[in-house]
GUDOSE-139647 format. One record per residue (C-alpha): residue number from 1; residue in one letter; y, z, x. Coordinates in Angstrom, 1 decimal, decimal comma, m for minus. Example, Ala and Ser with C-alpha at 12.3 -4.5 7.8 and 13.67 -1.06 7.14 Angstrom:
<1 a <m4,5 7,8 12,3>>;
<2 s <m1,1 7,1 13,7>>;
//
This chain:
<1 x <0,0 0,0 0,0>>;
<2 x <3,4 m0,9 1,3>>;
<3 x <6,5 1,1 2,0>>;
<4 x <8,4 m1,0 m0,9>>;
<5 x <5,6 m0,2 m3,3>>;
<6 x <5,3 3,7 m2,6>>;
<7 x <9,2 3,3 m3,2>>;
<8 x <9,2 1,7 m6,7>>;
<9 x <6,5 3,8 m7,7>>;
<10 x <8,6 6,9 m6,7>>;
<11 x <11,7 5,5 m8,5>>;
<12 x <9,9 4,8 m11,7>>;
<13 x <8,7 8,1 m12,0>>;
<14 x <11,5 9,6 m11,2>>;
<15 x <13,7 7,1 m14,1>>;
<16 x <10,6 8,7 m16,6>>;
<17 x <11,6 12,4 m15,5>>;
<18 x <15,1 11,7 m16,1>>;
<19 x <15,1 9,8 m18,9>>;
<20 x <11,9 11,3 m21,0>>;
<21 x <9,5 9,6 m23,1>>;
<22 x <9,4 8,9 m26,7>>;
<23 x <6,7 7,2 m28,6>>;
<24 x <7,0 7,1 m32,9>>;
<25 x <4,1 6,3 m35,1>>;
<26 x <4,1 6,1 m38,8>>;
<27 x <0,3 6,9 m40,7>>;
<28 x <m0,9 3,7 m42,6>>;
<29 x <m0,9 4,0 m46,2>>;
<30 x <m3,4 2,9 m48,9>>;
<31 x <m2,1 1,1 m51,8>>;
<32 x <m0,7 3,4 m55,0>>;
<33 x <0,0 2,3 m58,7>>;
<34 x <3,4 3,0 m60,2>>;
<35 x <3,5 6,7 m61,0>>;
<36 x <1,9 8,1 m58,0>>;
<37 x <3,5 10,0 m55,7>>;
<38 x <3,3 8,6 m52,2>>;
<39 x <3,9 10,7 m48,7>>;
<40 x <5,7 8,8 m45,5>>;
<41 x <4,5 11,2 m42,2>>;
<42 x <6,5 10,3 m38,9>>;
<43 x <4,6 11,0 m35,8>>;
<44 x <6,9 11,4 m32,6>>;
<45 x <5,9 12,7 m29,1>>;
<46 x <8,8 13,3 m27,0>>;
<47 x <9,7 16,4 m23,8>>;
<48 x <13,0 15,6 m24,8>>;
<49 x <15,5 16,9 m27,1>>;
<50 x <15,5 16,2 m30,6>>;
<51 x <18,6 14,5 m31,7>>;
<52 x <18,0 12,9 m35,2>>;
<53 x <15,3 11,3 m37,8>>;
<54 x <16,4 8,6 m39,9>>;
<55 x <14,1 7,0 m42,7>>;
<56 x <14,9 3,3 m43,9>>;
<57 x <13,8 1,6 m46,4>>;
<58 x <13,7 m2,5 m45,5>>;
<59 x <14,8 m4,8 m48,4>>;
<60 x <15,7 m9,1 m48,6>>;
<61 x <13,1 m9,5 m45,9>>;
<62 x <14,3 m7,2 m43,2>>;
<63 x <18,0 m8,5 m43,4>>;
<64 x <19,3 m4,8 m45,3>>;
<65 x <18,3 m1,4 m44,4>>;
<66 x <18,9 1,2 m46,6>>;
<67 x <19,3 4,8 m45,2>>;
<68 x <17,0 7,4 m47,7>>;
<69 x <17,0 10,2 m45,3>>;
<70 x <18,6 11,3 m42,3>>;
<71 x <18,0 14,7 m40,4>>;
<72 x <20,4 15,5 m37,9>>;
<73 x <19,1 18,2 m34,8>>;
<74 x <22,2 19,5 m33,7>>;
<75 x <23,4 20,6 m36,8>>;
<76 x <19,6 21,1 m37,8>>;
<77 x <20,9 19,8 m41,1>>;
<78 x <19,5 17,4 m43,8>>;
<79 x <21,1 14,4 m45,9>>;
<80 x <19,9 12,5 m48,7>>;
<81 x <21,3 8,6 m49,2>>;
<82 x <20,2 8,3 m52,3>>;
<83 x <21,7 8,8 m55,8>>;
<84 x <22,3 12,2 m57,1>>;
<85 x <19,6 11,2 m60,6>>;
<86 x <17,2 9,3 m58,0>>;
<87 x <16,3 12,6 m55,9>>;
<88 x <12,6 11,4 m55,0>>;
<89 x <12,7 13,2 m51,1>>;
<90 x <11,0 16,3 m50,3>>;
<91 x <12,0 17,3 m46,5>>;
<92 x <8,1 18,7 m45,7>>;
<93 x <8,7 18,8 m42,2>>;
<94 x <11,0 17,0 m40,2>>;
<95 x <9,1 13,6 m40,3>>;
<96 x <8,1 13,8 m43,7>>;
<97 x <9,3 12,3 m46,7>>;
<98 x <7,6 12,2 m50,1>>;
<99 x <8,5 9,7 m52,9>>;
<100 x <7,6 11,5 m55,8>>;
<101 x <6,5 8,8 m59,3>>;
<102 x <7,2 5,2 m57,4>>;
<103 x <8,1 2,5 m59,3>>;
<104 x <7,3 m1,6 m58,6>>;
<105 x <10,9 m1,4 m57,1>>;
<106 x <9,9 0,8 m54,3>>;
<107 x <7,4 m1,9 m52,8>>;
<108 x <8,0 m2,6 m49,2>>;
<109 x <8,2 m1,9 m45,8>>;
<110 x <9,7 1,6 m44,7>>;
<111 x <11,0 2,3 m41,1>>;
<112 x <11,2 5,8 m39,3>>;
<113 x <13,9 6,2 m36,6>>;
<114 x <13,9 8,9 m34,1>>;
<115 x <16,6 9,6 m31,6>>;
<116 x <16,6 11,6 m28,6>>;
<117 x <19,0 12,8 m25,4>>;
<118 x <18,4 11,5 m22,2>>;
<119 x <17,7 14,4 m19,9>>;
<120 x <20,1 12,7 m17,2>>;
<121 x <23,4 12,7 m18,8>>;
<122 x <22,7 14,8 m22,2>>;
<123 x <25,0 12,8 m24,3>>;
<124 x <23,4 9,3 m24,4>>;
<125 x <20,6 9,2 m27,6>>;
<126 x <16,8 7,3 m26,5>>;
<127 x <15,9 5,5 m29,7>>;
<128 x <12,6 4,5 m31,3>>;
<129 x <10,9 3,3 m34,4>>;
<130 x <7,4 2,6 m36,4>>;
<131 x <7,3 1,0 m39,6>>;
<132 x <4,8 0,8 m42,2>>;
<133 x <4,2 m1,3 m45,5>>;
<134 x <4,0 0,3 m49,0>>;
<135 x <2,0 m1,3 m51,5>>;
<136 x <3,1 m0,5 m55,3>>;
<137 x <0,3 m2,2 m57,8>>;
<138 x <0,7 m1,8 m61,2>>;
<139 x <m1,5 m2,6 m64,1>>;
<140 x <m0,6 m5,1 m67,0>>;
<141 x <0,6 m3,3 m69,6>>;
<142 x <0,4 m6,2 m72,3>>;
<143 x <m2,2 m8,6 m73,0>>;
<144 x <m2,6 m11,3 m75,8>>;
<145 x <m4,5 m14,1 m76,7>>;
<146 x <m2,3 m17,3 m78,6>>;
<147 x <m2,8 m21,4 m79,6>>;
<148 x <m1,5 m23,9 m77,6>>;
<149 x <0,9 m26,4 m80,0>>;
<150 x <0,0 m24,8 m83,0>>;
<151 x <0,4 m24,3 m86,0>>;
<152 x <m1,0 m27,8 m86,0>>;
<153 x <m2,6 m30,1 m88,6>>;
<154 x <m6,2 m30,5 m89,9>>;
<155 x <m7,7 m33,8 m88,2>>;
<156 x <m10,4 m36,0 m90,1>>;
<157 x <m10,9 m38,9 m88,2>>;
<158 x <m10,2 m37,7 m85,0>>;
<159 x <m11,6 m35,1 m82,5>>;
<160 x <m9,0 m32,6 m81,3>>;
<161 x <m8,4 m30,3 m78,2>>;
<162 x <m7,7 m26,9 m78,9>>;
<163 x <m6,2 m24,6 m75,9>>;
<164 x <m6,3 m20,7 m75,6>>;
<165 x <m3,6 m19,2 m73,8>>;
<166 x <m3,9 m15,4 m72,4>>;
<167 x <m1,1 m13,9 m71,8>>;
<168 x <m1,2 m10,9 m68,8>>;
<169 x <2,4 m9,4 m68,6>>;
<170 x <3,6 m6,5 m65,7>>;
<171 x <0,9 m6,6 m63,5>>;
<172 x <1,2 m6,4 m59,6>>;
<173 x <m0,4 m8,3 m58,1>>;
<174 x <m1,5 m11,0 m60,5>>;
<175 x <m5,0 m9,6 m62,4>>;
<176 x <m8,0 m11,9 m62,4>>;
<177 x <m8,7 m13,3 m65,8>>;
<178 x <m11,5 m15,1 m67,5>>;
<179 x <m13,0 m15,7 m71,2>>;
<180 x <m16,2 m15,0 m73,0>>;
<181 x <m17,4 m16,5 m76,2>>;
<182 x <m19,2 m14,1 m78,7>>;
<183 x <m19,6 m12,1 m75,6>>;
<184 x <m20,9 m14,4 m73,1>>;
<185 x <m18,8 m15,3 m70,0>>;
<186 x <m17,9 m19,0 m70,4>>;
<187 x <m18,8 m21,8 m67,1>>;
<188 x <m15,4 m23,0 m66,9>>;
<189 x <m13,9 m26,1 m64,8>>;
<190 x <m11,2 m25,3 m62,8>>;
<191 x <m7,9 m27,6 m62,9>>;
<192 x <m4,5 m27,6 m61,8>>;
<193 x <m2,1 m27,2 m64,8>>;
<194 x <0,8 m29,3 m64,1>>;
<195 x <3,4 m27,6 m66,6>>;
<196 x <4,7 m23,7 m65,8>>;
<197 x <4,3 m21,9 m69,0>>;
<198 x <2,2 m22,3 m72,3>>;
<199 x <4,9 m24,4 m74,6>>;
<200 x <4,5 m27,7 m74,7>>;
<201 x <2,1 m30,7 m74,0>>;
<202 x <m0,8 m27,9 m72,0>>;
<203 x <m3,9 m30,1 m73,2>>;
<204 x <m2,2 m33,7 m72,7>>;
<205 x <m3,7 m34,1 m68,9>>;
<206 x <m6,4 m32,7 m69,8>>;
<207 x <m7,4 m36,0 m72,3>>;
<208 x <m5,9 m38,3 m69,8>>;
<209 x <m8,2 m37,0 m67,2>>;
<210 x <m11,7 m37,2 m69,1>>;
<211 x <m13,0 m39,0 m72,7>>;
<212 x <m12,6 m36,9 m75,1>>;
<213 x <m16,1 m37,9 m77,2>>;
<214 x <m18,3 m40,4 m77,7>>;
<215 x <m18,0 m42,8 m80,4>>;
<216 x <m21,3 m43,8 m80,7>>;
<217 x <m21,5 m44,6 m84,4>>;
<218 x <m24,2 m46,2 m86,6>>;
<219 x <m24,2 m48,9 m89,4>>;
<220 x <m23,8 m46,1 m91,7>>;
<221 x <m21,3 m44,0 m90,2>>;
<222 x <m19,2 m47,1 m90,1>>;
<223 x <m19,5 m48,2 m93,1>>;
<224 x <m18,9 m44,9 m94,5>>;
<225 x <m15,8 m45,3 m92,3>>;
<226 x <m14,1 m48,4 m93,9>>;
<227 x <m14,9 m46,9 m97,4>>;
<228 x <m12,1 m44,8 m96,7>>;
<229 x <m9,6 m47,4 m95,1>>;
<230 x <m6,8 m48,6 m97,5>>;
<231 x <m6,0 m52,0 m97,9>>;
<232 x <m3,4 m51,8 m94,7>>;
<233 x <m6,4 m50,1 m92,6>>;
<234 x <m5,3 m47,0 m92,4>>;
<235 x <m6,9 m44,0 m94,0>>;
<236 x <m6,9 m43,6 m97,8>>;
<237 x <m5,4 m40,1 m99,3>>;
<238 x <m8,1 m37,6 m100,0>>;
<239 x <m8,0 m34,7 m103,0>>;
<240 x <m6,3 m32,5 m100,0>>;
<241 x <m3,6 m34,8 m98,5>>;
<242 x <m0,3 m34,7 m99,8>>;
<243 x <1,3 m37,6 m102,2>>;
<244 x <3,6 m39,0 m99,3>>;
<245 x <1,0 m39,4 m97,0>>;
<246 x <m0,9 m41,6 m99,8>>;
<247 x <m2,1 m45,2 m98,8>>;
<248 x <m4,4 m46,1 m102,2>>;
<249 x <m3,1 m49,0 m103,7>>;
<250 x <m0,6 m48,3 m106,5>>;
<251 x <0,5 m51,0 m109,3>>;
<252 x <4,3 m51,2 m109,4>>;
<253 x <5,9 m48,7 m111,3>>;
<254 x <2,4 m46,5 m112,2>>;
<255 x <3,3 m43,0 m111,1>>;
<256 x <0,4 m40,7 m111,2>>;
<257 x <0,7 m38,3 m114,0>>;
<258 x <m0,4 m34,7 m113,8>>;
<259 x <m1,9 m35,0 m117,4>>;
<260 x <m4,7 m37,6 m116,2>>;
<261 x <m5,4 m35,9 m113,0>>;
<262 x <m7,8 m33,0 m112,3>>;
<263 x <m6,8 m30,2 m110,2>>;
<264 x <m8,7 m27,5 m109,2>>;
<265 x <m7,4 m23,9 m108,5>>;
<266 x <m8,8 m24,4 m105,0>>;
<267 x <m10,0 m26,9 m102,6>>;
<268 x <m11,3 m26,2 m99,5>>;
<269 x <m11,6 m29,1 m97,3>>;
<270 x <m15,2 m29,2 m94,6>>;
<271 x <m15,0 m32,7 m93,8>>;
<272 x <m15,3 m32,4 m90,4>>;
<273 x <m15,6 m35,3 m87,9>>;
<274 x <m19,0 m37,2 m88,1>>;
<275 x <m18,5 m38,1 m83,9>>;
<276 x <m18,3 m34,5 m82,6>>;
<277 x <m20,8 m33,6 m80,1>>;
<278 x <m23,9 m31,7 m80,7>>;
<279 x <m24,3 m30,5 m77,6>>;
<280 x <m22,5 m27,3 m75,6>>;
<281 x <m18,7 m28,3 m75,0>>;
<282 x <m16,8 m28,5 m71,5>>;
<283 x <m14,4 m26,0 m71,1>>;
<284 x <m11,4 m26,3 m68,6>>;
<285 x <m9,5 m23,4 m67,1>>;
<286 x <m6,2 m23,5 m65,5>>;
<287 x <m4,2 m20,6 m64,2>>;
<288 x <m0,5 m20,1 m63,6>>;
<289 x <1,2 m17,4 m62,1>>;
<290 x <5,0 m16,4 m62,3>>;
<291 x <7,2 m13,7 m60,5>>;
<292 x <9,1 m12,0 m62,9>>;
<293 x <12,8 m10,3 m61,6>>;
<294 x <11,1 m6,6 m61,5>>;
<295 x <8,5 m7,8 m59,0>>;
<296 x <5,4 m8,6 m61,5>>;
<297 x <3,1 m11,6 m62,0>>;
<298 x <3,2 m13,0 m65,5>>;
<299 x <0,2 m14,8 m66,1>>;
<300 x <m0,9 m17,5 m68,6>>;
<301 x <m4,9 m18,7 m68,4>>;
<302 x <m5,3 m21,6 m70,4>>;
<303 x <m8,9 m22,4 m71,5>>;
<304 x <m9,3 m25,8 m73,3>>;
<305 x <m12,6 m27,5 m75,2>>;
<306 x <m13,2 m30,4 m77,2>>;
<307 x <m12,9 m28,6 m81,0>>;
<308 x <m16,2 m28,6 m82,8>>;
<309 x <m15,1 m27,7 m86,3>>;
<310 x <m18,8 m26,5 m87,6>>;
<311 x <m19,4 m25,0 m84,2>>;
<312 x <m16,6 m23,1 m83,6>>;
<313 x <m15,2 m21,9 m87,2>>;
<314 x <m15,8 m18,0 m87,3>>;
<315 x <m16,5 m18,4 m83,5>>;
<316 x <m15,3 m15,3 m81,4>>;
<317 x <m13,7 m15,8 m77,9>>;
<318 x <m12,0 m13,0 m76,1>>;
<319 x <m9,9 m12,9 m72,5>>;
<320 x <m10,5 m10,0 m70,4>>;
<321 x <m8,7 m9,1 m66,9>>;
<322 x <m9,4 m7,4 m64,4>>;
<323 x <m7,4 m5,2 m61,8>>;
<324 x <m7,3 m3,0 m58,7>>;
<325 x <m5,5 m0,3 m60,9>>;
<326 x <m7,0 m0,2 m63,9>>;
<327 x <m10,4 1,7 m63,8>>;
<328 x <m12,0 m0,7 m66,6>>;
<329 x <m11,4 m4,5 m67,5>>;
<330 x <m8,6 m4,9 m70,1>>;
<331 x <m9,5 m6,9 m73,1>>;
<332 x <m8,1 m8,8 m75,9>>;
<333 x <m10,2 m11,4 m78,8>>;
<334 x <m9,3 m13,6 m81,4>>;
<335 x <m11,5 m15,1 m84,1>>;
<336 x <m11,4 m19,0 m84,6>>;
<337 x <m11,3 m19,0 m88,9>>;
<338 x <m10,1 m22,2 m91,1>>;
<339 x <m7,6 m20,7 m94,0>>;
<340 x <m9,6 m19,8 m96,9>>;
<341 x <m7,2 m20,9 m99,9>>;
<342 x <m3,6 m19,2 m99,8>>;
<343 x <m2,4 m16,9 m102,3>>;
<344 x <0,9 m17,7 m104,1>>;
<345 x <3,6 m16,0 m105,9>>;
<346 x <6,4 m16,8 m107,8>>;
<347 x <9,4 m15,2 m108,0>>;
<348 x <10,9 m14,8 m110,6>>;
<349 x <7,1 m13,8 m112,7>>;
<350 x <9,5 m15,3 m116,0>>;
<351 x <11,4 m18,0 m114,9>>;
<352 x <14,5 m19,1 m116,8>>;
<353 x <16,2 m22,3 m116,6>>;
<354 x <18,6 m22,4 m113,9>>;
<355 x <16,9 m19,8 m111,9>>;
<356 x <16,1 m20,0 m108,3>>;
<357 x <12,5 m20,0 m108,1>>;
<358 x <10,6 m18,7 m104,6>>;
<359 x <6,9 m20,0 m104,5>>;
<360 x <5,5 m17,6 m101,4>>;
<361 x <2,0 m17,3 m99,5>>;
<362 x <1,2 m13,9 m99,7>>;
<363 x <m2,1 m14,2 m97,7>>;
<364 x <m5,2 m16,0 m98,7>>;
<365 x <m7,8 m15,7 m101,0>>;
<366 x <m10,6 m14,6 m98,9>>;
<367 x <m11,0 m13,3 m95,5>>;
<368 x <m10,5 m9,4 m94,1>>;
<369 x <m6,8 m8,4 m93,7>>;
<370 x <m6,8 m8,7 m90,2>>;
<371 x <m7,1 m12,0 m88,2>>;
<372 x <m7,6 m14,1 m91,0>>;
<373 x <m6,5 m17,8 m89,8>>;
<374 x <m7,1 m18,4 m86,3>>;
<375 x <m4,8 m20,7 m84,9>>;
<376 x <m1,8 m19,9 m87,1>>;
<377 x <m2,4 m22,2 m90,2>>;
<378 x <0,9 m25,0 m91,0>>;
<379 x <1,4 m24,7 m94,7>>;
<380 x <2,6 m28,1 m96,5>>;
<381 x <4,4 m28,2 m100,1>>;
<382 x <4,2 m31,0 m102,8>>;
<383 x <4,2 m31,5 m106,3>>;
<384 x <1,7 m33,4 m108,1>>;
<385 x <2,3 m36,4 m109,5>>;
<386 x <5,8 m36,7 m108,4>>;
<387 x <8,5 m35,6 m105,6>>;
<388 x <9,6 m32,3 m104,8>>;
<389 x <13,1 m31,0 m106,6>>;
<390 x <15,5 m31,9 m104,0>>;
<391 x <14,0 m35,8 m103,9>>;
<392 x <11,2 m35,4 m100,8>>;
<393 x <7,9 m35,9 m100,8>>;
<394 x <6,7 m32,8 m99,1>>;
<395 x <7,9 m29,5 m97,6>>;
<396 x <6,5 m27,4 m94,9>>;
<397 x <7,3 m23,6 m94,7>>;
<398 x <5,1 m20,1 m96,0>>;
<399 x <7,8 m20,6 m99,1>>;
<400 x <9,2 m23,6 m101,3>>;
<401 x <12,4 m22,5 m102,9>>;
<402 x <13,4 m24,4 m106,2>>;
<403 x <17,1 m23,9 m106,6>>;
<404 x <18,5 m24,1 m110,7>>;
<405 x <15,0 m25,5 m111,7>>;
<406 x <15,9 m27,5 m114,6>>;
<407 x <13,6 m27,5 m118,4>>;
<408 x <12,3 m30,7 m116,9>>;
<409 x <10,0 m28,4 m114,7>>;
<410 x <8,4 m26,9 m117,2>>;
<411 x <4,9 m27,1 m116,6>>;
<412 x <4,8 m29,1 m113,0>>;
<413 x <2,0 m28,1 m110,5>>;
<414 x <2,4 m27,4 m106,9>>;
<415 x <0,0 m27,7 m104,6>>;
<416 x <0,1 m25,6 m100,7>>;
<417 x <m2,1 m26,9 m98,3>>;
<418 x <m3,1 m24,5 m95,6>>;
<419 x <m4,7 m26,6 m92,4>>;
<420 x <m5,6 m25,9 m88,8>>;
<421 x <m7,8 m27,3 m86,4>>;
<422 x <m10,3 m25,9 m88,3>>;
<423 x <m10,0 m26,8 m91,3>>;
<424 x <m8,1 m27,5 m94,6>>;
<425 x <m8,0 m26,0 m98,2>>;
<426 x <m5,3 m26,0 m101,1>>;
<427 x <m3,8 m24,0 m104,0>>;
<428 x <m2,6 m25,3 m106,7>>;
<429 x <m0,3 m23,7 m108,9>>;
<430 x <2,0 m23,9 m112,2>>;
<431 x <5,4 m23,3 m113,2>>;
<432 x <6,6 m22,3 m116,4>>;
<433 x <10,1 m22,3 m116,9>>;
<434 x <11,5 m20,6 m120,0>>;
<435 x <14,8 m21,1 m122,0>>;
<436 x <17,7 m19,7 m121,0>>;
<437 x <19,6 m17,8 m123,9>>;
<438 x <23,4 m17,6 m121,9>>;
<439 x <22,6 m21,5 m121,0>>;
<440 x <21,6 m21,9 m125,0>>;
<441 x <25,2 m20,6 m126,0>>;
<442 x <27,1 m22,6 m123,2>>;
<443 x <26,1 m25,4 m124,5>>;
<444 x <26,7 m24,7 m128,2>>;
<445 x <30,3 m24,1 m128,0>>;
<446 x <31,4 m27,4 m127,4>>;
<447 x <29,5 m28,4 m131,1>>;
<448 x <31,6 m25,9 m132,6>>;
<449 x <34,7 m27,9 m132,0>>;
<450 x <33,3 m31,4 m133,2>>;
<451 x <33,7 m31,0 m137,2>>;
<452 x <37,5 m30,3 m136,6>>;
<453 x <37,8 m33,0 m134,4>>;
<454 x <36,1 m35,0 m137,1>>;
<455 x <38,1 m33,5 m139,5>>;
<456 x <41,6 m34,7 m137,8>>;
<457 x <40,0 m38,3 m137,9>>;
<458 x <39,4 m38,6 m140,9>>;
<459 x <43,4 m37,7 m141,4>>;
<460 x <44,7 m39,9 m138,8>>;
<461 x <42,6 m42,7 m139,8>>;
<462 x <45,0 m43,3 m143,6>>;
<463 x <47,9 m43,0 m141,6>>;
<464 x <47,4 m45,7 m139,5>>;
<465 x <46,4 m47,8 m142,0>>;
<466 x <49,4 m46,5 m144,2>>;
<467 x <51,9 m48,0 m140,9>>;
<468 x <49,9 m51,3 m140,3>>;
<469 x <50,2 m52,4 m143,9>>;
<470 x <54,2 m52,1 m144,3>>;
<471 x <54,2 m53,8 m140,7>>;
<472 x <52,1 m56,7 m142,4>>;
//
């Protein structure tokens, strides 16, 4: 070993006598959920003299440091940064901090600072720091299960996608989702959804990717097919379609009259298409995650299938997640039901002319009170045999309102038809409009006044002939 080297050594452990040592170590910490209460411990080892501890917490990616708590040595005094109603530090020892109930907020990384004097001039501070991450999960707190682009109408002649959406809100990070049908988990095809949310146009790339069925029909089947055509080859109007959407032939000025046609109280339409496929469905899954402004993952899991009408009515399909902090899966299910005939009411029960008459849906006529139509059902007015008060042809809506119905209404019939992908049915009812008694005597008084008016004719009528005969 050289002179120069026995130097430096001497001279370097002579700077380390003089100028101390300081190494600072923060313990690693587990992940916590929102609620817990979470303890930062800073380990120092120094032989010099404490000068201060200062805790930071790290925010915009390292560019802002916020001061939580600072503990000053000389003083040997302790000071809180934060707000007077946001006390959440408990001075344990001197590099201990707890953070009592954290919030989603408090996610991040957390720095310890700890200063000491330099043993040769006893006024210049030694610095040094450890950091550690702190990992807030919280569990969704709000699950639900909804249709894609519904309500939607009833489809006869063409098969139709139908697309669950589960909805996962306030969970950090994002929780892992998947569907069952009657309690099985469903094989699913993974694809990339190209739309962020669940509104609007979900299923489209999913038909322009892949066929939708097979159109494999017989002789009979298509012959079946064109009996239905009207003469401008498009589909005839069946007992359940409403009279604008008609395409039978019609002799000029023949009007359907509600006299020669039979109505039933209820239809309930299970014409279902004759191409569906017999065999188990493909369903596709997309998922799509979005950061919400408090630091959650809003989900949306979209599962989409070719609809089999006799298949899937009364089907049930539920969405379940699962998450590091919850303790069980979290789970949600819908029903897949076609509407079962709607109830209606009228409002007034005795209506008068001139009233304003409210035809509502109050429910339907069969099914348990909860989860009876699944997807939501799109209700369609008409009236039968002619148009609608206000000149249309139809009117879509849970209520038809009839403003000053007029005696000519007495005795029309309505028809609501309730249709989803599932199915279609209609309710047919009557309104009977009364005579009004204040109408009645409105339009008497003006007949009062005619016999004196008939009267002062019969006076005139000499005296102008009395004037035109001395004129002659």
């Amino acid at each position: 070993m050289t002179v120069l080297s026995l130097c430096f050594l001497l001279c370097a452990d002579l700077l380390q006598v003089a100028v101390g040592y300081l190494t600072v170590t923060i313990e690693p910490l587990l992940p916590v959920v929102v609620g817990d209460t979470v303890t930062l411990k800073c380990n120092f080892k120094t032989d010099g003299r404490l000068r201060e501890i200062v805790w930071y917490r790290v925010t915009d990616g390292g560019t802002i440091k916020q001061k939580i708590f600072t503990y000053d040595a000389m003083f040997n005094t302790n000071y809180s940064h934060m707000e007077d109603y946001r006390r959440r530090e408990d001075l344990v020892y001197q590099s201990t901090v707890r953070l009592p109930e954290v919030r989603i907020s408090d996610n991040g990384p957390y720095e310890c600072h700890v200063g000491i004097y330099d043993r040769a001039t006893r006024e210049k501070v030694v610095l040094a720091s450890g950091n550690v991450f702190l990992t807030v999960m919280s569990p969704p707190n709000n699950i639900s299960v909804v249709a894609e682009n519904t309500p939607a109408p009833f489809s006869r002649y063409q098969a139709q996608n139908l697309t669950l959406v589960c909805i996962a809100k306030g969970g950090k990070p994002a929780p892992s989702v998947y569907f069952k049908r009657d309690g099985e988990l469903i094989e699913v095809i993974s694809y990339v959804s190209p739309t962020v949310g669940y509104e609007g146009g979900g299923p489209a790339s999913v038909r322009g990717a892949r066929p939708l069925i097979s159109r494999d029909l017989d002789d009979t089947k298509l012959r079946k097919s064109l009996s239905l055509l009207g003469p401008d080859g498009r589909p005839g109007r069946l007992n359940t379609e409403t009279p604008g959407r008609s395409y039978m032939a019609r002799q000029p000025g023949q009007e359907p009259s509600p006299a020669t046609e039979t109505i039933p109280e209820t239809v309930v339409s299970r014409e279902f298409p004759r191409w569906v496929q017999s065999t188990d469905p493909l369903y596709y899954f997309s998922n799509t995650q979005i950061p919400q402004s408090d630091g959650s993952v809003l989900v949306q899991a979209k599962l989409t299938w070719t609809l089999n009408p006799q298949l899937d009515n009364d089907a049930l399909f539920s969405c379940e997640i699962t998450h590091p902090a919850l303790s069980m899966p979290m789970q949600t299910e819908v029903i897949l039901a076609a509407p079962k005939g709607p109830k209606l009411m009228i409002t007034p029960t005795r209506a008068k002319v001139g009233d304003t008459v409210r035809i509502t849906v109050q429910g339907f006529q069969v099914g348990s009170p909860v989860n009876e139509v699944f997807p939501e059902p799109l209700f369609t007015w008409t009236r039968v045999g002619s148009r609608l008060l206000d000149g249309s042809t139809e009117r879509d809506g849970k209520e038809l309102v009839l403003e000053r119905v007029p005696a000519e209404l007495n005795g029309s019939m309505y028809r609501c038809t309730a249709q989803n992908p599932l199915g279609s049915t209609d309710t047919h009812i009557r309104l009977i409009v009364f005579e009004n008694p204040s109408m009645m005597k409105n339009t008497q008084n003006p007949n009062n006044g005619a016999p004196g008016l008939h009267k002062l004719g019969l006076i005139c009528l000499p005296l102008i002939l009395t004037v035109t005969v001395e004129l002659t």
